[in-house]
N, C-alpha and C positions, 0 to 999 in steps of 0.2 A: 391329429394334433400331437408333438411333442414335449414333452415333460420336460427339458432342458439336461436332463440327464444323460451320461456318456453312456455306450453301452459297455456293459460289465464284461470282461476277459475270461473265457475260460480256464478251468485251475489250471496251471501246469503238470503236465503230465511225467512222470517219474520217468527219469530215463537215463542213460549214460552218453556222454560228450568225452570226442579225443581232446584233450587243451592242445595238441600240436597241429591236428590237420581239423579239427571242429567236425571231426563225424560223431554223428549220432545214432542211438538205438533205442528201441521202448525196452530190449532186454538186455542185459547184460554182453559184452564182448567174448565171446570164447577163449578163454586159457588167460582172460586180462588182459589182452593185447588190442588194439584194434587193428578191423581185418583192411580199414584203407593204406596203414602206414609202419602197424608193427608197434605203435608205442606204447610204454605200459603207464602211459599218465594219463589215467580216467577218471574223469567227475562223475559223482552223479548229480544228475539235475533238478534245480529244483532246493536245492541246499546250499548255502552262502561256502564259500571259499576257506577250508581252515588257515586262520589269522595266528601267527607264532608272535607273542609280544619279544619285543628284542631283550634280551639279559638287562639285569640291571646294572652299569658298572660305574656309577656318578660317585662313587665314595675313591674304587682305584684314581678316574681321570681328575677329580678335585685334589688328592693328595700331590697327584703327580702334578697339575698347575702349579701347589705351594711351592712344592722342591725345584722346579727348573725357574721359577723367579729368582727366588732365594739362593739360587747359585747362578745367576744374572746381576742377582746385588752384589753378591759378594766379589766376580769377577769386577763388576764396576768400581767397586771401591778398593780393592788392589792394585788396578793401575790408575786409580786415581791418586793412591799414597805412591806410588813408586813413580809419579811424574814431583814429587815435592820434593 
């Protein structure tokens, strides 16, 4: 008889991942490198990805919207007076 229950994953096991060629090891890479491809961009597993939030620059780009409107009007209504 089953319970209806999935069966449970065993934990993840700590380990390190190349991110360019996807090899793996339960121990550490020698020298940091991996030995399938040479690259030195190593996860370890098991640990969510570090997330960099982007800068904050909404105060520069909202300044700079007013000022290129504002010299949009102004161009509009100089050759709007130099056609009168």
């Amino acid at each position: 008889m089953t319970t209806g229950k999935a069966p449970s994953r065993p934990p993840a096991r700590a380990g390190y991942q190349c991110e360019d060629c996807s090899h793996t090891s339960s121990r550490g890479f020698p020298g940091g490198r991996c030995p399938g491809c040479g690259s030195f961009r190593i996860r370890r597993l098991g640990e969510p990805a570090p997330v960099e939030p982007p800068p904050a620059r909404r105060s520069f780009r909202l300044a700079l919207l007013v000022a290129l409107w504002l010299l949009l009007a102004w161009k509009i209504w100089n050759a709007w007076l130099a056609l009168g």
